[in-house]
N, C-alpha and C positions, 0 to 999 in steps of 0.2 A: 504494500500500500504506500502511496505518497500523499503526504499531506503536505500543506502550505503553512507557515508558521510565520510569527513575525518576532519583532524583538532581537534575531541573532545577526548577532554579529562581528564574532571573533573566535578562536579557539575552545575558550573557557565554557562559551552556550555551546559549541558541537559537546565536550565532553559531559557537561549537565543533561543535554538531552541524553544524550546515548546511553547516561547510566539511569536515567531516567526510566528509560525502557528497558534496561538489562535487571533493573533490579525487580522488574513485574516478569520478563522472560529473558533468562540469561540466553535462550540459544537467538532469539533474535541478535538480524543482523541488521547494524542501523548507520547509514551513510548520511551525510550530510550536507546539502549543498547551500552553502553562504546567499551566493550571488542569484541564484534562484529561487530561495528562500523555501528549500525543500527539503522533507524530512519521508528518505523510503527507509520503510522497513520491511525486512523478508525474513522469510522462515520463520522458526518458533511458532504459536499459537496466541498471539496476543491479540484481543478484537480490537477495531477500530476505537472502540466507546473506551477500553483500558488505554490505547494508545492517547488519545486526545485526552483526558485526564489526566494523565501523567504528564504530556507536557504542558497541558494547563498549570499545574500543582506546581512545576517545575521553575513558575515566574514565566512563560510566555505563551502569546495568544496564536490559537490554530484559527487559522483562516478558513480554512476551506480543503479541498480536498484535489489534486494535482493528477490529470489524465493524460 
């Protein structure tokens, strides 16, 4: 899934997201693109609804959803 996030903007928010999602599914895989402002995640079994809570909780706002 990729979602649209806003708020990142440096190192620090890829590695807050990521552990973000790792700490609800360690096998998910979470890339992150700055200049995009896009958050894919693969594998694992994380839903959508846990994904976007988590980086809601996390300090920043999911936009929307990236096709």
């Amino acid at each position: 899934m990729k979602l649209i996030v806003d708020n990142m903007s440096c190192q620090h928010c890829v590695k807050t997201i990521t552990k973000a999602i790792n700490d609800i599914d360690p096998k998910a895989k979470v890339t992150v693109d700055l200049t995009k402002r896009e958050v894919d995640i693969e594998g694992g079994t994380i839903s959508q609804e846990a994904a976007i809570a988590a980086i809601n909780e996390a300090g920043f706002e999911f936009v929307g959803i990236a096709y």
